[in-house]
LUMVO-104092 format. One record per residue (C-alpha): residue in three letters; x, y, z. Coordinates in Angstrom, 1 decimal. Example, Ala and Ser with C-alpha at 12.3 -4.5 7.8 and 13.67 -1.06 7.14 Angstrom:
// LUMVO-104092
@residuo->ALA, u->12.3, v->-4.5, w->7.8
@residuo->SER, u->13.7, v->-1.1, w->7.1
This chain:
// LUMVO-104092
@residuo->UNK, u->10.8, v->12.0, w->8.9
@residuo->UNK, u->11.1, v->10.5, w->5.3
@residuo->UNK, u->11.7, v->13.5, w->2.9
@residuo->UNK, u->11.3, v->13.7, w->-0.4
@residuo->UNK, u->13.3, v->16.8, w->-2.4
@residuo->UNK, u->12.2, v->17.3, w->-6.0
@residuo->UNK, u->15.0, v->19.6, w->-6.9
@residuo->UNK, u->16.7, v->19.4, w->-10.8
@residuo->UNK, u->19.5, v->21.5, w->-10.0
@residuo->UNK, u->22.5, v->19.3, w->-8.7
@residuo->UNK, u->24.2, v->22.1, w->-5.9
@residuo->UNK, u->20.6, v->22.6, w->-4.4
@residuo->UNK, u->19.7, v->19.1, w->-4.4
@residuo->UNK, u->22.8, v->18.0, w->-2.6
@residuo->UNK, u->22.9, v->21.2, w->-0.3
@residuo->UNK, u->19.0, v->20.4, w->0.7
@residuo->UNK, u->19.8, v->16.8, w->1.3
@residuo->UNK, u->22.8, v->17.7, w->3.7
@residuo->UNK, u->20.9, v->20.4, w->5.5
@residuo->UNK, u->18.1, v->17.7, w->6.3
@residuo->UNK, u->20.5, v->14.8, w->6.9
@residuo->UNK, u->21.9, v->16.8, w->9.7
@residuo->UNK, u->18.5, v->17.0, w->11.4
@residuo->UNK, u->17.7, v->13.3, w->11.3
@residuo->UNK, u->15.3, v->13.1, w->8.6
@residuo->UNK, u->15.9, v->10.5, w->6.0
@residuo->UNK, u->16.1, v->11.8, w->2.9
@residuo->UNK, u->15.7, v->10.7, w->-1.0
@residuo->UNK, u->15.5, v->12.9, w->-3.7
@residuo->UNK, u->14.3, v->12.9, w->-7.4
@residuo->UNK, u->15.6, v->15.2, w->-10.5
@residuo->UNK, u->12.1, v->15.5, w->-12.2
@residuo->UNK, u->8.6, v->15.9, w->-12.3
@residuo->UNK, u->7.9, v->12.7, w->-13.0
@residuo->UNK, u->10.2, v->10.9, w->-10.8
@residuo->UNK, u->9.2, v->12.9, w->-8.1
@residuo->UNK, u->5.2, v->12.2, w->-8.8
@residuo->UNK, u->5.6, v->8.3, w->-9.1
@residuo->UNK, u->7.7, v->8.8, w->-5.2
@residuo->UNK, u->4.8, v->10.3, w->-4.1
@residuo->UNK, u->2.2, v->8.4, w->-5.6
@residuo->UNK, u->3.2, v->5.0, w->-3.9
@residuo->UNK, u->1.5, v->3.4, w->-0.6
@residuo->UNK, u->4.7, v->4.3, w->1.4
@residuo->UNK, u->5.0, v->7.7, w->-0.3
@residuo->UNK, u->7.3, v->10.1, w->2.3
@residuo->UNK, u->5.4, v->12.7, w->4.5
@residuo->UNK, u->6.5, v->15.4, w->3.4
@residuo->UNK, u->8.1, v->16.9, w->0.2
@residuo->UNK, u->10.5, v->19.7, w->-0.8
@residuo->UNK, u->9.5, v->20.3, w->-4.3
@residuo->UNK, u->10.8, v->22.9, w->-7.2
@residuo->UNK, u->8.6, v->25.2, w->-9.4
@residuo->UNK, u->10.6, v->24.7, w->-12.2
@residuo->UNK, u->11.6, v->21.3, w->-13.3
@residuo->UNK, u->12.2, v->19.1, w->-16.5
@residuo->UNK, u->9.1, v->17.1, w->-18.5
@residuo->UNK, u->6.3, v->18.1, w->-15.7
@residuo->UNK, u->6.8, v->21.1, w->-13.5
@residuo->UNK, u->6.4, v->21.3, w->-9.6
@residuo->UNK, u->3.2, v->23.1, w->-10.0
@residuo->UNK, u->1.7, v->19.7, w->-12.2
@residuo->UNK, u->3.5, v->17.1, w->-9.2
@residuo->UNK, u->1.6, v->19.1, w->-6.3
@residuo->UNK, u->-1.9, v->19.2, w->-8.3
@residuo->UNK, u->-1.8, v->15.6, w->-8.9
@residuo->UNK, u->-0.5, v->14.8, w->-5.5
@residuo->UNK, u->-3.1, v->17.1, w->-3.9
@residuo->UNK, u->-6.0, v->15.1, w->-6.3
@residuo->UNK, u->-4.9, v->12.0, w->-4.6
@residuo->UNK, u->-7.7, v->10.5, w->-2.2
@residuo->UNK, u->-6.1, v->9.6, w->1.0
@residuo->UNK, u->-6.7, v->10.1, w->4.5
@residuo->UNK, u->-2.9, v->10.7, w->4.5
@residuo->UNK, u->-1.5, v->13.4, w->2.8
@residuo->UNK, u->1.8, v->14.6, w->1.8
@residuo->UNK, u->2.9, v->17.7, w->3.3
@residuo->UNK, u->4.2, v->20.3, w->0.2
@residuo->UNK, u->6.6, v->23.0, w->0.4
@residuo->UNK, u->7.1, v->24.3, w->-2.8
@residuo->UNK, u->10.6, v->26.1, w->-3.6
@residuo->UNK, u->11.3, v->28.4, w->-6.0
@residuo->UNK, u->12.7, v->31.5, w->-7.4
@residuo->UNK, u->9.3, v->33.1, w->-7.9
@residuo->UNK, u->8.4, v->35.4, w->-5.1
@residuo->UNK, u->5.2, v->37.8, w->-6.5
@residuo->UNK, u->2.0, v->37.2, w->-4.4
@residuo->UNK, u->0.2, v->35.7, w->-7.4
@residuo->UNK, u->2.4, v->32.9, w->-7.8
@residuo->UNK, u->2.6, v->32.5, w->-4.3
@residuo->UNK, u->-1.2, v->32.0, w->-4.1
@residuo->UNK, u->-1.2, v->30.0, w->-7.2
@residuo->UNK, u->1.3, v->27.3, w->-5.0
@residuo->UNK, u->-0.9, v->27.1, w->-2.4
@residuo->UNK, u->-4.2, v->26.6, w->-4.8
@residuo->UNK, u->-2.6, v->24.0, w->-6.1
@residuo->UNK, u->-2.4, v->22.6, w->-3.2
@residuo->UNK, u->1.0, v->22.8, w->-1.6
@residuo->UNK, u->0.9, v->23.9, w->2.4
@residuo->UNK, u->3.8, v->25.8, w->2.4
@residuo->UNK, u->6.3, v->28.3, w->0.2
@residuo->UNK, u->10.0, v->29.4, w->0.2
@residuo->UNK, u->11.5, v->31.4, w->-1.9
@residuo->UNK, u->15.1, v->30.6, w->-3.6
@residuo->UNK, u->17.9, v->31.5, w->-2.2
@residuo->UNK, u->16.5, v->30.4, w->1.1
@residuo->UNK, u->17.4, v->30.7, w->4.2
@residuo->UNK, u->19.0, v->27.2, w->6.0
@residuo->UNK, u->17.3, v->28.2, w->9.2
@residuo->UNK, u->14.3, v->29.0, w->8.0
@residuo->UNK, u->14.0, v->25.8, w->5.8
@residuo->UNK, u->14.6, v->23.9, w->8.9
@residuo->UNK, u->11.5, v->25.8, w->11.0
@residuo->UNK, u->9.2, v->25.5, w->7.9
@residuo->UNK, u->9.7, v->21.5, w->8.0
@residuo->UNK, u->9.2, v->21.6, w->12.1
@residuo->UNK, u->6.0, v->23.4, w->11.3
@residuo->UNK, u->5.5, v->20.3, w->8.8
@residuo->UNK, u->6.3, v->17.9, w->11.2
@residuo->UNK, u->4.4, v->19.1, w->13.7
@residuo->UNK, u->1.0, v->19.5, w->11.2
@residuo->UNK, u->1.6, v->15.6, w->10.0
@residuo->UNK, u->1.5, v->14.4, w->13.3
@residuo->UNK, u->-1.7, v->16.1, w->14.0
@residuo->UNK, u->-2.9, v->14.8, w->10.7
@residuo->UNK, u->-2.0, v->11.3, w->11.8
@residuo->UNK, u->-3.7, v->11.7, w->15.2
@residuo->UNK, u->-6.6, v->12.7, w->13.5
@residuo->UNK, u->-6.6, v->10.5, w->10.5
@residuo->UNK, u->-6.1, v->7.6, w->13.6
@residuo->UNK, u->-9.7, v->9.0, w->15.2
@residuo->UNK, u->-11.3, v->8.8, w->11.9
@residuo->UNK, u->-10.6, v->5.0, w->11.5
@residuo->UNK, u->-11.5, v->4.1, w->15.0
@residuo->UNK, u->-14.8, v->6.0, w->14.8
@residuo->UNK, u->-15.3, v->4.3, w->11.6
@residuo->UNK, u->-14.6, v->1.0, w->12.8
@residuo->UNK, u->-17.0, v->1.7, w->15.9
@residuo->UNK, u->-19.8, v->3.1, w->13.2
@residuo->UNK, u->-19.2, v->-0.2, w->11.4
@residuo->UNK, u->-19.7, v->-2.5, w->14.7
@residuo->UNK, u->-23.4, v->-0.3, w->15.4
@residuo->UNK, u->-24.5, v->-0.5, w->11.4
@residuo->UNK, u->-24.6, v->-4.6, w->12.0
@residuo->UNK, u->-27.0, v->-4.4, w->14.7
@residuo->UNK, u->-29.3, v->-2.2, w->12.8
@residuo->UNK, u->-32.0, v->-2.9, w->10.8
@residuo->UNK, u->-35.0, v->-6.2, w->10.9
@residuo->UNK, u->-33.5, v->-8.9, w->12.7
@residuo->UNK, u->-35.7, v->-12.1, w->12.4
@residuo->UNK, u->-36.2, v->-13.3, w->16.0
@residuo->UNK, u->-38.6, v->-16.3, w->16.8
@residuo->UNK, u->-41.2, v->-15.3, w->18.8
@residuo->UNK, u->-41.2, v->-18.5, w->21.7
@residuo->UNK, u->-37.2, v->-19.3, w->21.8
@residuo->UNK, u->-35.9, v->-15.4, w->21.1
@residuo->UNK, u->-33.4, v->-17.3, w->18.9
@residuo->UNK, u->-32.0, v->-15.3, w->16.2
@residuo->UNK, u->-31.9, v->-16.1, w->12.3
@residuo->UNK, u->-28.7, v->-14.8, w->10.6
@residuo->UNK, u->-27.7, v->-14.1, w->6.9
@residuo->UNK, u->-27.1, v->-17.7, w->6.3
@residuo->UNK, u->-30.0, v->-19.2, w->7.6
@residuo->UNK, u->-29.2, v->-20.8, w->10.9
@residuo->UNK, u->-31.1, v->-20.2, w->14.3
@residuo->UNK, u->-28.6, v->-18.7, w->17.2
@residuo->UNK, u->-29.0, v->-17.9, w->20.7
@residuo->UNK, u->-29.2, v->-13.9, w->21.0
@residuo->UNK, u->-26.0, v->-13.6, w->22.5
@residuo->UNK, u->-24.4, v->-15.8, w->19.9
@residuo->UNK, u->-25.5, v->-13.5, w->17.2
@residuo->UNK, u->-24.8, v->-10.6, w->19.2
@residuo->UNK, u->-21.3, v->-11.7, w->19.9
@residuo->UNK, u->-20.7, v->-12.4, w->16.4
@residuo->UNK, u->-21.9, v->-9.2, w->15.5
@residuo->UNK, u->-20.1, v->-7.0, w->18.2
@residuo->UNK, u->-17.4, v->-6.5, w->20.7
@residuo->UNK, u->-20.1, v->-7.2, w->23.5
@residuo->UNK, u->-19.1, v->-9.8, w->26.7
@residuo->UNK, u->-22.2, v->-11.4, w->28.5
@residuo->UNK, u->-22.3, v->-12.3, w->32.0
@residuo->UNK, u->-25.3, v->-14.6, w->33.1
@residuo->UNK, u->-27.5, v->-14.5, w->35.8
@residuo->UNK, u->-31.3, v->-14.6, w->36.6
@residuo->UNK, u->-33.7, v->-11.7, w->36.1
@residuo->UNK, u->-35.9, v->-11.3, w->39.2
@residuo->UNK, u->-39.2, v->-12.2, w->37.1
@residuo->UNK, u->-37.5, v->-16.1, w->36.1
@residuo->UNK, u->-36.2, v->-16.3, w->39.6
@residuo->UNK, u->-40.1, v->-16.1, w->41.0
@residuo->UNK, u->-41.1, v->-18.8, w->38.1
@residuo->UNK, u->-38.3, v->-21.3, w->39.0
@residuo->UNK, u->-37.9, v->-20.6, w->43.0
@residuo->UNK, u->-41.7, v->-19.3, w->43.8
@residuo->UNK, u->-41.2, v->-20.6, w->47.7
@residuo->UNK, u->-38.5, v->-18.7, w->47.9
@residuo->UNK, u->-34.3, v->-18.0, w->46.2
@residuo->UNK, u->-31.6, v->-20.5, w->46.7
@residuo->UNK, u->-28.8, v->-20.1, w->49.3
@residuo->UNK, u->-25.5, v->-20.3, w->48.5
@residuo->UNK, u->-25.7, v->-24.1, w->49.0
@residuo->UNK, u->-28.5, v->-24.5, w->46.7
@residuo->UNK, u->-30.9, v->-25.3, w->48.3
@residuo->UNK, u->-34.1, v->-23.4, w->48.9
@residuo->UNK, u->-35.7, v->-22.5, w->52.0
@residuo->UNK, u->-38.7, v->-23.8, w->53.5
């Protein structure tokens, strides 16, 4: 995974970053508040983030707010680290919006399980977030056939947006996924072949 760690103290920075290295996620960090909000406020922001309470200009509290404001589908996975361990800040993290919480001085293996559990909850959210847009998509493709559509009454041809008279499966084609196979409803087949159908050489009985 691409993580981000929002950490202003150097050791901890460079200790996280190792720790993480070593289990194949690719890693970039950011000593403030504000460098760590404009990572994660880009298209390509990473998945999840490793941010600090307490940081310079705007705190880790502020970053996970904003981030958790943001309107996407996609959403950064927050652990918030710090040195504050009483319930009510804990609860106050996760209002904010972060998923997860770890107190300083942490535990290497335990870091390393809480971003497994992250990994595991982004691909889930991915999964999802993938259903979502291919429902949508398929909601989108039923809306166009909804509504009047102006048919003529002798030909069945259909008027579109623009004006112009197609055949019904030209519209409908243009208008879904739909394939059409041709052939000759049992009611036509009496009008064009009353003595009888054609055999396979085309020609009709007597």
């Amino acid at each position: 995974m691409r993580i981000l760690i929002a950490e202003d103290d150097v050791t901890s920075c460079i200790v996280l970053t190792e720790l993480l290295k070593k289990q194949g996620h690719d890693v970039i960090a950011a000593t403030c508040g504000e460098e760590a909000w404009e990572l994660l406020r880009q298209p390509e922001a990473p998945v999840l983030a490793i941010i600090d309470w307490n940081m310079p200009d705007t705190d880790g509290l502020e970053v996970v707010r904003r981030v958790h404001a943001l309107k996407t589908n996609r959403p950064t996975y927050i652990i918030m680290l710090t040195i504050r361990g009483e319930k009510a800040d804990i609860i106050t993290g996760l209002e904010a919006g972060a998923n997860d919480y770890l107190s300083k001085p942490f535990d290497p293996g335990e870091l390393c399980a809480r971003v497994e559990v992250g990994r595991r909850m982004i691909e889930l959210q991915e999964a999802l977030a993938s259903k979502v847009e291919e429902l949508s998509r398929a909601l989108d493709q039923i809306k166009t056939l909804r509504g009047i559509v102006p048919i003529c009454a002798k030909c069945k041809n259909i008027r579109d947006d623009q004006g112009y008279w197609n055949q019904v499966e030209v519209y409908v084609r243009a208008h879904s996924e739909a394939e059409f196979s041709h052939c000759i409803c049992p009611e036509c087949m009496r009008k064009l072949y009353p003595e009888g159908e054609p055999d396979d050489s085309g020609s009709v009985p007597q």
